[in-house]
Backbone of each chain as nested JSON, in Angstrom:
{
  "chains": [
    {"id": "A", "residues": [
      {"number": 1, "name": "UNK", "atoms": {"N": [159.441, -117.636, 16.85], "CA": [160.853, -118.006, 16.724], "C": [161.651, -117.207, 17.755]}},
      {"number": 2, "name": "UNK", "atoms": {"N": [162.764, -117.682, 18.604], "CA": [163.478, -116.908, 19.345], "C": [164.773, -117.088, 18.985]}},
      {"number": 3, "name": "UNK", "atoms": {"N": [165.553, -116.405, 19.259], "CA": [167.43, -116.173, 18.892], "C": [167.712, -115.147, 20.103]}},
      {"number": 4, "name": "UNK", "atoms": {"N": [168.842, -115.352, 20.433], "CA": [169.619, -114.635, 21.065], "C": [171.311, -114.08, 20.395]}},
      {"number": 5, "name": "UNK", "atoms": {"N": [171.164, -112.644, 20.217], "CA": [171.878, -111.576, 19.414], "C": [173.047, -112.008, 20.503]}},
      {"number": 6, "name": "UNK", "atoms": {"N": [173.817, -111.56, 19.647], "CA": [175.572, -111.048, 21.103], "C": [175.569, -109.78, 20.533]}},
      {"number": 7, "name": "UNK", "atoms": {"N": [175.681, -108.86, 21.476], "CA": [175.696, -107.516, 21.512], "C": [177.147, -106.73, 22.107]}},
      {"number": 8, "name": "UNK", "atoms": {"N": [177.916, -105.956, 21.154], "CA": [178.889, -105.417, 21.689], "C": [178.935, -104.252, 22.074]}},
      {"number": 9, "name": "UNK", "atoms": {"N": [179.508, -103.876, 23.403], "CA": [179.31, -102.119, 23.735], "C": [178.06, -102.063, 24.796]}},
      {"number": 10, "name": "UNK", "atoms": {"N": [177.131, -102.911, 25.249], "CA": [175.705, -102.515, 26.496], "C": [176.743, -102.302, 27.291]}},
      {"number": 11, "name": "UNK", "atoms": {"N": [176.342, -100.909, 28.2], "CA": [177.006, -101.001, 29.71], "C": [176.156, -100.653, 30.711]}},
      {"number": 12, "name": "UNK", "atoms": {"N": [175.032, -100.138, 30.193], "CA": [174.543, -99.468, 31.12], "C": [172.489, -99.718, 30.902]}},
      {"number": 13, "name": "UNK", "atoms": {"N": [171.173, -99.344, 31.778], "CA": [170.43, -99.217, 31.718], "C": [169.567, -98.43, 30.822]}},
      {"number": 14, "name": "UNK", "atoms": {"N": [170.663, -97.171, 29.817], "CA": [170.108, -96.788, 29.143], "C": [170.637, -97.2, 27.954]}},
      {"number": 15, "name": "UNK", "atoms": {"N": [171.673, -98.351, 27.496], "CA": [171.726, -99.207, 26.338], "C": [171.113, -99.952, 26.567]}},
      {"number": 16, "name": "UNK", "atoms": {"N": [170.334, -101.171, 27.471], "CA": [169.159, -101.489, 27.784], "C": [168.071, -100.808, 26.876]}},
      {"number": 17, "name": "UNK", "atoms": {"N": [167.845, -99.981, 27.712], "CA": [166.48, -99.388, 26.942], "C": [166.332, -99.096, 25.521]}},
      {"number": 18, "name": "UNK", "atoms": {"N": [167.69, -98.859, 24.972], "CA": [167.84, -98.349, 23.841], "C": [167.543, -99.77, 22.563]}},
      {"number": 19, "name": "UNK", "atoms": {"N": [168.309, -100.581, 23.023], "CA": [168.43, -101.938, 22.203], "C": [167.175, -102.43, 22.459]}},
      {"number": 20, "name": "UNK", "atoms": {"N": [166.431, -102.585, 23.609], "CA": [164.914, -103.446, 23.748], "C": [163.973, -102.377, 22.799]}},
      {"number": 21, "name": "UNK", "atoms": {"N": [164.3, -101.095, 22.758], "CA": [163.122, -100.513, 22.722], "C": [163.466, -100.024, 20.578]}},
      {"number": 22, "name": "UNK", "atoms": {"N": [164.91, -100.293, 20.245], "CA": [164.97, -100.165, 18.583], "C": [163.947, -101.923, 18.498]}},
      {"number": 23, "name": "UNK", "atoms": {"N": [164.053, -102.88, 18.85], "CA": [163.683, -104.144, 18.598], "C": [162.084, -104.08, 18.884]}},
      {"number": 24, "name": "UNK", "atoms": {"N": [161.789, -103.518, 19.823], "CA": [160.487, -103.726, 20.069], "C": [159.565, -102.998, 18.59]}},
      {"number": 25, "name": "UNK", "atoms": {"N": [160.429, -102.112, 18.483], "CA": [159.82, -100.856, 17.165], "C": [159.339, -101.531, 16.123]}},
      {"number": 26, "name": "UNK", "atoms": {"N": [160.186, -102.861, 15.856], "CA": [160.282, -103.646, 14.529], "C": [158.717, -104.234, 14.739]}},
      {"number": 27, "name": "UNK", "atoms": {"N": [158.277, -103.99, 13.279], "CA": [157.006, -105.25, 12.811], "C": [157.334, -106.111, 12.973]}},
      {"number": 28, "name": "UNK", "atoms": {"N": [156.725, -106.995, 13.802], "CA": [156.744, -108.744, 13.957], "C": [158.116, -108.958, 15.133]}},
      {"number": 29, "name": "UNK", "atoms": {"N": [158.517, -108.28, 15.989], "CA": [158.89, -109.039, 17.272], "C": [158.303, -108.629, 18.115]}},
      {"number": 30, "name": "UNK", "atoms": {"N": [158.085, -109.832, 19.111], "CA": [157.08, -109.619, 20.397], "C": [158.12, -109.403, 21.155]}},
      {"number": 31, "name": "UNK", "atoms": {"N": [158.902, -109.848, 21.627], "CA": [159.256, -109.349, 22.684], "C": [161.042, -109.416, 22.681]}},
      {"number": 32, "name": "UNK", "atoms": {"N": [162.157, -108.594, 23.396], "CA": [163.02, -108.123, 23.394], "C": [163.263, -107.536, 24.828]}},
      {"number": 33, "name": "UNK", "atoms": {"N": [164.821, -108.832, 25.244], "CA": [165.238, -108.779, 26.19], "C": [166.602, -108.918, 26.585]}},
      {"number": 34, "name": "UNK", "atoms": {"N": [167.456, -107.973, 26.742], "CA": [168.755, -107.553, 27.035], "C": [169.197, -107.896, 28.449]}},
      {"number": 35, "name": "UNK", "atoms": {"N": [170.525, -108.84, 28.06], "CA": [170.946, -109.307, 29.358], "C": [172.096, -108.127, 30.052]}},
      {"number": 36, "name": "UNK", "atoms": {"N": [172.652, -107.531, 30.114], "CA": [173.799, -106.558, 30.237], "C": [175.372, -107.581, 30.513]}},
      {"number": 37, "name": "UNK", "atoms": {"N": [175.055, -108.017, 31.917], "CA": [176.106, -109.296, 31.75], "C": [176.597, -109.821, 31.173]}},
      {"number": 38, "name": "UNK", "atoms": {"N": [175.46, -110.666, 30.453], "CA": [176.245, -111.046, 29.259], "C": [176.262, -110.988, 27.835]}},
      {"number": 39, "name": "UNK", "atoms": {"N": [175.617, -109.913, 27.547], "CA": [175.997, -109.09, 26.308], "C": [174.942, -109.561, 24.95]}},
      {"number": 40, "name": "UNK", "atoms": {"N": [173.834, -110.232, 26.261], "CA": [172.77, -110.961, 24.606], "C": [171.208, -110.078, 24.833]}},
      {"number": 41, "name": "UNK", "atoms": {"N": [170.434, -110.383, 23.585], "CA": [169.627, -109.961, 23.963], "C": [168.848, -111.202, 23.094]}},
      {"number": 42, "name": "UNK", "atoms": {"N": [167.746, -111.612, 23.608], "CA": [166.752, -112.574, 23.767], "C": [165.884, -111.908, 23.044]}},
      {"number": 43, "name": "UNK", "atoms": {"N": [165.345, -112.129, 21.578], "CA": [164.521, -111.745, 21.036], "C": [163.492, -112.81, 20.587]}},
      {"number": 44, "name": "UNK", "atoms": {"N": [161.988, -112.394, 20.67], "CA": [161.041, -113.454, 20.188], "C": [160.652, -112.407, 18.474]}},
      {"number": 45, "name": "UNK", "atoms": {"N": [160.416, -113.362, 17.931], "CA": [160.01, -113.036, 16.841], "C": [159.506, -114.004, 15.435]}},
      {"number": 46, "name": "UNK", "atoms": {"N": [158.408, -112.998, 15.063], "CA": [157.791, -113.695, 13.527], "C": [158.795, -113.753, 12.115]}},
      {"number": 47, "name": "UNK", "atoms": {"N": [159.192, -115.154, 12.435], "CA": [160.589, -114.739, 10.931], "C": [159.439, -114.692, 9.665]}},
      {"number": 48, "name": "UNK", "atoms": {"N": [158.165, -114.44, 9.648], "CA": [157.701, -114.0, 8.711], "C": [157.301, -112.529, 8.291]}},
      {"number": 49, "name": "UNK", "atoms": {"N": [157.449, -111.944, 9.337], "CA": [157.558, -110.473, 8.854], "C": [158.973, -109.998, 9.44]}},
      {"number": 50, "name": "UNK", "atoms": {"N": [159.348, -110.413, 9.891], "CA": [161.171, -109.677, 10.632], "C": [162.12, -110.886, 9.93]}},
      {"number": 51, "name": "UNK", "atoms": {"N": [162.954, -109.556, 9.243], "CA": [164.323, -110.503, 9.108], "C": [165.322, -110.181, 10.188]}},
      {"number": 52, "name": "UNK", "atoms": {"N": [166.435, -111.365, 10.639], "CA": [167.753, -111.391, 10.891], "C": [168.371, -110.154, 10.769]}},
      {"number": 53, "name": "UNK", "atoms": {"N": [168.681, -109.59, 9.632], "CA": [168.829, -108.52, 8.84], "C": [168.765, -107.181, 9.613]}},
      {"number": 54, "name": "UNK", "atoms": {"N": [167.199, -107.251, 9.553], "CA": [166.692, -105.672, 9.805], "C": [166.578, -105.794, 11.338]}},
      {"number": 55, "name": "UNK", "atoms": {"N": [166.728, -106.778, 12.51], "CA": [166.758, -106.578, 13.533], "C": [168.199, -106.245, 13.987]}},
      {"number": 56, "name": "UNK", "atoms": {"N": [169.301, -106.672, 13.025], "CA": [170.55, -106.977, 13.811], "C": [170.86, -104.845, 13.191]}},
      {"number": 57, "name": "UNK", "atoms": {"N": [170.275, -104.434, 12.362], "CA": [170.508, -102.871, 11.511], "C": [169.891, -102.062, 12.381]}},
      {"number": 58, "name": "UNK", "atoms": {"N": [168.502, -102.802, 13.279], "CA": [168.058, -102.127, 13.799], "C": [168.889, -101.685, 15.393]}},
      {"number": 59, "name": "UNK", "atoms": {"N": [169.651, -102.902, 15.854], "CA": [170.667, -102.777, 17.205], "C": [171.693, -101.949, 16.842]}},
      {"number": 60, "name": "UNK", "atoms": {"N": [172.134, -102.335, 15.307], "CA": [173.86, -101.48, 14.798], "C": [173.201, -99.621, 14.836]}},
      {"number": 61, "name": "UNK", "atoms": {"N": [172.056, -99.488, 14.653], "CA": [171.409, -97.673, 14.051], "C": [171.682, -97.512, 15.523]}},
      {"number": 62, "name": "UNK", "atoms": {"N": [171.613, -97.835, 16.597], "CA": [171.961, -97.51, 17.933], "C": [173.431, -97.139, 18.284]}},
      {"number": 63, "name": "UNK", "atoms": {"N": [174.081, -97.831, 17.644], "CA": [175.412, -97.821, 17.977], "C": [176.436, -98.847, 18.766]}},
      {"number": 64, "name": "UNK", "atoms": {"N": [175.681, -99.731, 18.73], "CA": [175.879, -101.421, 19.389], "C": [176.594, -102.319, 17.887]}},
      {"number": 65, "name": "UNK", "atoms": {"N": [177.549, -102.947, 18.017], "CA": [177.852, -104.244, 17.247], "C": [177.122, -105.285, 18.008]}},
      {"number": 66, "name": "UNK", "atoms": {"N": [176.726, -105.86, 16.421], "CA": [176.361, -107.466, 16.958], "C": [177.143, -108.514, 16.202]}},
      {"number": 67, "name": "UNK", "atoms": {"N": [177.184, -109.74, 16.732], "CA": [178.054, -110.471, 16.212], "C": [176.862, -111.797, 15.741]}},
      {"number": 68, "name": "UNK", "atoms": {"N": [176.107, -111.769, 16.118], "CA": [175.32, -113.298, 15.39], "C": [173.871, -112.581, 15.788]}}
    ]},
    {"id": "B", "residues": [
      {"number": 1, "name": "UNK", "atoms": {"N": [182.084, -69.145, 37.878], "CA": [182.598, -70.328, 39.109], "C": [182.735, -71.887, 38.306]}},
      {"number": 2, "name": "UNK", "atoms": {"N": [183.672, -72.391, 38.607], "CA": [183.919, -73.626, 37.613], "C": [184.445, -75.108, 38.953]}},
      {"number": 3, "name": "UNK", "atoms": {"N": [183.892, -75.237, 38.154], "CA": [183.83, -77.398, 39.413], "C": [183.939, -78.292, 39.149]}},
      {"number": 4, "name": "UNK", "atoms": {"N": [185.159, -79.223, 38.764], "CA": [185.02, -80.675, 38.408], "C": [184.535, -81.396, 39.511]}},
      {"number": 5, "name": "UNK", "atoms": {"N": [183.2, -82.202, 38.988], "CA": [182.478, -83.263, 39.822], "C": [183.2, -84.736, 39.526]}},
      {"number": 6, "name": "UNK", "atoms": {"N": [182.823, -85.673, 40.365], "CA": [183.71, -86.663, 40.164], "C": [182.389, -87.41, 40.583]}},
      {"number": 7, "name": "UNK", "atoms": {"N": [182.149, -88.615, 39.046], "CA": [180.907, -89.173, 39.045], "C": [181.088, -90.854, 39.125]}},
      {"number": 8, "name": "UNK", "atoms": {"N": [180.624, -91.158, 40.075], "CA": [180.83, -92.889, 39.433], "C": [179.6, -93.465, 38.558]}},
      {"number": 9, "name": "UNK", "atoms": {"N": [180.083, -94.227, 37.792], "CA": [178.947, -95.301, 36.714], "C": [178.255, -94.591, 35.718]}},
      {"number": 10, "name": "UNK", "atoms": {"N": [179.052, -94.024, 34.771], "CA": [178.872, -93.057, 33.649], "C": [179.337, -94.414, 32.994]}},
      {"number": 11, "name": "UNK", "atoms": {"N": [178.966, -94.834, 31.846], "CA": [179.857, -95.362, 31.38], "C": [179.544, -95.421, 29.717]}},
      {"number": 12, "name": "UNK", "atoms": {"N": [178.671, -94.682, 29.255], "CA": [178.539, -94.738, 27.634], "C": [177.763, -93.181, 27.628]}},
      {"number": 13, "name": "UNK", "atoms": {"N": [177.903, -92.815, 26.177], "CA": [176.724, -91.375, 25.652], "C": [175.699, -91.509, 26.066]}},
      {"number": 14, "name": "UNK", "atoms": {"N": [175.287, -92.641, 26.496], "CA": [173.564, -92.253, 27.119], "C": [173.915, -91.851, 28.799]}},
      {"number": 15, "name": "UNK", "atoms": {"N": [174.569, -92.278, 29.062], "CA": [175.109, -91.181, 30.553], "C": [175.517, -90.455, 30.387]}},
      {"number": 16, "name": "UNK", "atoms": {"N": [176.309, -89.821, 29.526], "CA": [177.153, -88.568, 29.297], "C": [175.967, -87.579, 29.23]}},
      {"number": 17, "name": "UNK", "atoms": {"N": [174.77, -87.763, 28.294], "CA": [173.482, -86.962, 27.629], "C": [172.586, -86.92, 28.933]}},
      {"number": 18, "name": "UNK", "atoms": {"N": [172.867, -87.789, 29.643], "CA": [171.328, -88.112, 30.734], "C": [172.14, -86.462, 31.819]}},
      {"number": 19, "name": "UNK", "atoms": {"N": [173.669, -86.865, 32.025], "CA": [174.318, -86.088, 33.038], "C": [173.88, -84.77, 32.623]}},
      {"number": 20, "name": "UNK", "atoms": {"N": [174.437, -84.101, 31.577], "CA": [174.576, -83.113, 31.352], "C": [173.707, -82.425, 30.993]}},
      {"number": 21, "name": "UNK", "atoms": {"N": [172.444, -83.46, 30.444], "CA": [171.165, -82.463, 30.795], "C": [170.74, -82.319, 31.388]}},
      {"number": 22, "name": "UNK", "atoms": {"N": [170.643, -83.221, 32.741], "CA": [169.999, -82.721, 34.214], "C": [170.809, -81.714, 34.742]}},
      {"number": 23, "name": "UNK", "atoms": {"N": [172.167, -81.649, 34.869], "CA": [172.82, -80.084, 34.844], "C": [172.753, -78.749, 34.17]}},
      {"number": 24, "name": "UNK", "atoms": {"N": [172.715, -79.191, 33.536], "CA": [171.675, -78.029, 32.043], "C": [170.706, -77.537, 32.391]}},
      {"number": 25, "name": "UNK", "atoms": {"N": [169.724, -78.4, 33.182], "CA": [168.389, -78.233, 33.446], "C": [168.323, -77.473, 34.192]}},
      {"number": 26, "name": "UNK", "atoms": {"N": [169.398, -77.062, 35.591], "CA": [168.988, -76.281, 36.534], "C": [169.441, -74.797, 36.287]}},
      {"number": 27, "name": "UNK", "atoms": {"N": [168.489, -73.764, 36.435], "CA": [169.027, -72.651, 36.535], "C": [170.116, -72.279, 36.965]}},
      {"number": 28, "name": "UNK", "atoms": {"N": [170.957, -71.626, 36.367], "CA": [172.435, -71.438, 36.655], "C": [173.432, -71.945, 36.641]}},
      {"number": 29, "name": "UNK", "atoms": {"N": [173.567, -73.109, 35.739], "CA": [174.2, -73.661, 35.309], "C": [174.018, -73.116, 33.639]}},
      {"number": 30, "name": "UNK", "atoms": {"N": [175.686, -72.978, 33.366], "CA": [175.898, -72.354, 32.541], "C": [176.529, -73.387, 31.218]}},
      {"number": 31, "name": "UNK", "atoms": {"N": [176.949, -74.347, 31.426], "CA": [177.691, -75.751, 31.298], "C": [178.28, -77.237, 31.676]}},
      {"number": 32, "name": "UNK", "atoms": {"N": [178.18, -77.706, 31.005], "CA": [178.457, -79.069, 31.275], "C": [179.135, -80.202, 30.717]}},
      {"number": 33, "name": "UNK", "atoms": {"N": [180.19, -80.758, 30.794], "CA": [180.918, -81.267, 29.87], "C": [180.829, -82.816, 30.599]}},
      {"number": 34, "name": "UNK", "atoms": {"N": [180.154, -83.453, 30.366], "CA": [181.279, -85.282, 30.737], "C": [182.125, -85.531, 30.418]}},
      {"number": 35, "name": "UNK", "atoms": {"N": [183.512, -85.804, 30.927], "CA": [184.59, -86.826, 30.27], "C": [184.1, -88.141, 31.359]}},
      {"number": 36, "name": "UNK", "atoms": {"N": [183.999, -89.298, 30.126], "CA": [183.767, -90.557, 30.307], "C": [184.562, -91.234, 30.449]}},
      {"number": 37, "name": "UNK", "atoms": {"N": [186.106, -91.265, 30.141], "CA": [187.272, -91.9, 30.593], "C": [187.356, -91.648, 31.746]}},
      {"number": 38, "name": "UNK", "atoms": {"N": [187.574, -90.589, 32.302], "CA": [187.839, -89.548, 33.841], "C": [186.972, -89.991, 35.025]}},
      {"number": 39, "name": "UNK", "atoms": {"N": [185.566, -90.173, 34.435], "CA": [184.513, -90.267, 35.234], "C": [184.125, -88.556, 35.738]}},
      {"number": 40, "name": "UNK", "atoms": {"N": [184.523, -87.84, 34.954], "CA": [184.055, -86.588, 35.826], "C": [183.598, -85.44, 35.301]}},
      {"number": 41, "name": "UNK", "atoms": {"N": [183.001, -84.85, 35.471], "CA": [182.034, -83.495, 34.765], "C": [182.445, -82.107, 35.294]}},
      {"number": 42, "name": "UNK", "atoms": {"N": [182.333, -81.365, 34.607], "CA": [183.333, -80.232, 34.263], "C": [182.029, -79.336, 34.172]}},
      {"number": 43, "name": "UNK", "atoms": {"N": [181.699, -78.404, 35.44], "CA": [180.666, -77.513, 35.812], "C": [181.129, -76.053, 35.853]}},
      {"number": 44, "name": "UNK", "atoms": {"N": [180.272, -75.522, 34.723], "CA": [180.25, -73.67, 34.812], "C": [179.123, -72.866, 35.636]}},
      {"number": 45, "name": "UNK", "atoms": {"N": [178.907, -72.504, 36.488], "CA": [177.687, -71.993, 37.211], "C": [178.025, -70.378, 37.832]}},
      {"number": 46, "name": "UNK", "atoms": {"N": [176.816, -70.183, 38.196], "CA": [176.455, -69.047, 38.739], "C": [176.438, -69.575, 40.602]}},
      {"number": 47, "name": "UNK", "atoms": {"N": [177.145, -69.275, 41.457], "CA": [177.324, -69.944, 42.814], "C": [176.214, -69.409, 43.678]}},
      {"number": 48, "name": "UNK", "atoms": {"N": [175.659, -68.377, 42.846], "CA": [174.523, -67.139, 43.529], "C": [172.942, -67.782, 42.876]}},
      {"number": 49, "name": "UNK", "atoms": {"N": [173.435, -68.768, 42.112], "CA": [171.826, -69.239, 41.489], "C": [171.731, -70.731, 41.708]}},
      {"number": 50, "name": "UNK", "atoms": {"N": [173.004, -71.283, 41.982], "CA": [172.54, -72.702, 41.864], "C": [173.89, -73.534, 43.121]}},
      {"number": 51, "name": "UNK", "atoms": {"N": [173.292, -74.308, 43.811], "CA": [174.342, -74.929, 45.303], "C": [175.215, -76.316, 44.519]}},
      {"number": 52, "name": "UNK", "atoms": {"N": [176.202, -76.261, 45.15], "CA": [176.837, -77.757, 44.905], "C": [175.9, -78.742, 45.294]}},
      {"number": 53, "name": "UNK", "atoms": {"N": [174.896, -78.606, 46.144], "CA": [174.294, -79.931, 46.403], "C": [172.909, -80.076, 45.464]}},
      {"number": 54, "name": "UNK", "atoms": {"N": [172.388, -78.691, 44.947], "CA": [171.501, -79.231, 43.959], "C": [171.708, -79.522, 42.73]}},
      {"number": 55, "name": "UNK", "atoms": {"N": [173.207, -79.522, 41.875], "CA": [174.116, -79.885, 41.23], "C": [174.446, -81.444, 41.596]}},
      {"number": 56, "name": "UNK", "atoms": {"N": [174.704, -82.144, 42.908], "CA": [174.519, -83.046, 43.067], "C": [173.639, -84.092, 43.428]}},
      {"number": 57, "name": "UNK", "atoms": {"N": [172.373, -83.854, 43.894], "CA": [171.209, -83.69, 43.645], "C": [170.475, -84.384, 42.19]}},
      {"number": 58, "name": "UNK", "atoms": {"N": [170.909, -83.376, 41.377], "CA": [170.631, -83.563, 39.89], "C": [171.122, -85.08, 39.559]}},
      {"number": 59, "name": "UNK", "atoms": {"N": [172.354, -85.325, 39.135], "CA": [173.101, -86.428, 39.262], "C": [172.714, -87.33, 39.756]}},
      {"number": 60, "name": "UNK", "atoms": {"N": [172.843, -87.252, 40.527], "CA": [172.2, -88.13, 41.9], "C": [170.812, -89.139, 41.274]}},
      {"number": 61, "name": "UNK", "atoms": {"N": [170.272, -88.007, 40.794], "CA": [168.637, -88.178, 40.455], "C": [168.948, -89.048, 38.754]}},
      {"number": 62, "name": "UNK", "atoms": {"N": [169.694, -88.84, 38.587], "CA": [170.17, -90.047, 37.191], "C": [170.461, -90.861, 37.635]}},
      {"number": 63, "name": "UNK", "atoms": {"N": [170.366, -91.479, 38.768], "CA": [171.282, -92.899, 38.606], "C": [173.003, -92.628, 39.367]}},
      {"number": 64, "name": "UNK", "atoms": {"N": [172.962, -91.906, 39.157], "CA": [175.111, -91.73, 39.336], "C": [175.579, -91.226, 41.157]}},
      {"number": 65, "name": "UNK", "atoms": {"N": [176.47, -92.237, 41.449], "CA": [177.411, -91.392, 42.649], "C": [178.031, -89.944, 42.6]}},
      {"number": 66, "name": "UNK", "atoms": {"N": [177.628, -88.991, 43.222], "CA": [178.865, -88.018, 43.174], "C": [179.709, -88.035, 44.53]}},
      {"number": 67, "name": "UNK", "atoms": {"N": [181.074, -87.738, 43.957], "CA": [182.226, -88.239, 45.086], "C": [182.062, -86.942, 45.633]}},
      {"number": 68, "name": "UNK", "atoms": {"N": [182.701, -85.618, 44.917], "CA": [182.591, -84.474, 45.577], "C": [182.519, -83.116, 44.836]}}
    ]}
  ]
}
């Protein structure tokens, strides 16, 4: 399954790293990809072991708002 | 000896943390403050242990412009 987050607050290469690398942490997403531009990040994932939920808690524990 | 640096493309706590510990890092440096509105870092040193250019240098080596 893929979705793309809107992310508020990336400015830089190390909110990059920070947001790909809380998402990557999660059981059951493969892969996690932050646009900076435009403020999304492209996540693949098993909606059978990852919720909505715990990925969008896992971007906010960073210090990022997300909006969808 | 005290030095405001003037940094371009700081722009969140993960630059503020990246800056000020590679300044931290070098011997003789005594402090380091980012202001992130300002763009500019606020240096305490020893002038006998550590050069403006390996102070900029440091910086440098994060990613960031220093003006002067």
């Amino acid at each position: 399954m893929e979705k793309t987050l809107n992310v508020q607050g990336m400015s830089c290469g190390h909110c990059k790293t920070a947001v790909e690398g809380a998402l990557n942490n999660l059981e059951g997403v493969t892969s996690a990809d932050v646009n900076l531009d435009a403020g999304t990040v492209d996540v693949a994932y098993d909606d059978a072991r990852v919720s909505f939920e715990a990925m969008k808690e896992a971007v906010e524990d960073q210090g990022y708002d997300v909006e969808a």
